[in-house]
C-alpha beads as a LAMMPS data file, in Angstrom:
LAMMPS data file: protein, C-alpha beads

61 atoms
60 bonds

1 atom types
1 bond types

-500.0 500.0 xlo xhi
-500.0 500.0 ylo yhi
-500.0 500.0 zlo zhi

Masses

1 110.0

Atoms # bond

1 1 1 479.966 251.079 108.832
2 1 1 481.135 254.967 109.087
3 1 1 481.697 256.213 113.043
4 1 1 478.937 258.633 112.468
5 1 1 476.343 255.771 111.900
6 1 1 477.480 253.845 114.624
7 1 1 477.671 257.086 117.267
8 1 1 473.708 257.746 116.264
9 1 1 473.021 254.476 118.134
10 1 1 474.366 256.210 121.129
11 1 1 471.679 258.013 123.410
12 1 1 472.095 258.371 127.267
13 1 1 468.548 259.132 127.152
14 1 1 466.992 256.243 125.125
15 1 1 469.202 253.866 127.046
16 1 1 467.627 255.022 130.393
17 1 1 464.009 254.694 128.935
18 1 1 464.880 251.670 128.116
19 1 1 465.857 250.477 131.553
20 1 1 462.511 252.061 133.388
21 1 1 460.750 250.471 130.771
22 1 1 462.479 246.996 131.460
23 1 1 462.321 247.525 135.028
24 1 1 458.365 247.845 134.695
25 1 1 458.361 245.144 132.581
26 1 1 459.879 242.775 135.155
27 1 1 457.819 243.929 137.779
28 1 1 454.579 243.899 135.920
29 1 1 455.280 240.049 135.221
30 1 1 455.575 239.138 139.015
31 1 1 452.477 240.816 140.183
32 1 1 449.577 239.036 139.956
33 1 1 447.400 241.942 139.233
34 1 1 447.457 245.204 136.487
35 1 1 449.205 248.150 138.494
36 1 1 446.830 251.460 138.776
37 1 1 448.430 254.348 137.469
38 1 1 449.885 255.474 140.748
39 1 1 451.689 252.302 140.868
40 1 1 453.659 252.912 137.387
41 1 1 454.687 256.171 138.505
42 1 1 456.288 255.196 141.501
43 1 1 457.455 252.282 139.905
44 1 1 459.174 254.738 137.338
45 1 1 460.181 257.056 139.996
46 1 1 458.546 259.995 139.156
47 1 1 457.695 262.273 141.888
48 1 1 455.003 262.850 143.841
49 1 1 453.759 259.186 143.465
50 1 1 453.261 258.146 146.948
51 1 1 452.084 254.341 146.489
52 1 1 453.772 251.511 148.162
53 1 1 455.356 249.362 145.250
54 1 1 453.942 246.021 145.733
55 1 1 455.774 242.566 145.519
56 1 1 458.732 244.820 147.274
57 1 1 460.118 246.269 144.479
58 1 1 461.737 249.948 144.876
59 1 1 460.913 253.206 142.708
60 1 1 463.795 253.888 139.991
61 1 1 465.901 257.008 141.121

Bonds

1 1 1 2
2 1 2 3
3 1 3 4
4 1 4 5
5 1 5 6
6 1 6 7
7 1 7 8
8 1 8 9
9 1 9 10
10 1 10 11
11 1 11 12
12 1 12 13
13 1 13 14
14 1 14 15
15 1 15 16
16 1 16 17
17 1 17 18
18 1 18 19
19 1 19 20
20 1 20 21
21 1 21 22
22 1 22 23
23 1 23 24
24 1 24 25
25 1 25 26
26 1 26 27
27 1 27 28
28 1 28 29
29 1 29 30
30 1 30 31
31 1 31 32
32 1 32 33
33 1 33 34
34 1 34 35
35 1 35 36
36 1 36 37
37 1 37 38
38 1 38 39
39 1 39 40
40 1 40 41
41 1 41 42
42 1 42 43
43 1 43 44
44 1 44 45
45 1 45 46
46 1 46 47
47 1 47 48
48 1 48 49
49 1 49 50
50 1 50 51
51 1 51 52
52 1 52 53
53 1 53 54
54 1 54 55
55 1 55 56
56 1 56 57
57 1 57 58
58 1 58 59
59 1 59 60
60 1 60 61
């Protein structure tokens, strides 16, 4: 396999998309209930989303 093929694989980007997504994922499993749509957002950190994060769990940032 060539460098260049291997350094496509490499995105900062992707990689932290991947982590909010597994993040969500893991908290999504522990609550007993679907999260509203406020609740993902502060779950993902993005701002402006002033929910408190149930089962504890703190926003990504």
């Amino acid at each position: 396999m060539s460098d260049e093929a291997t350094n496509d694989l490499v995105d900062g980007a992707l990689a932290d998309e991947i982590e909010l997504v597994s993040d969500l994922v893991v908290a999504a499993s522990t609550s007993p209930r679907h999260f509203t749509p406020e609740e993902v957002d502060a779950l993902l950190g993005i701002t402006g989303a002033e929910v408190e994060v149930p089962s504890g769990r703190e926003p990504a940032g």
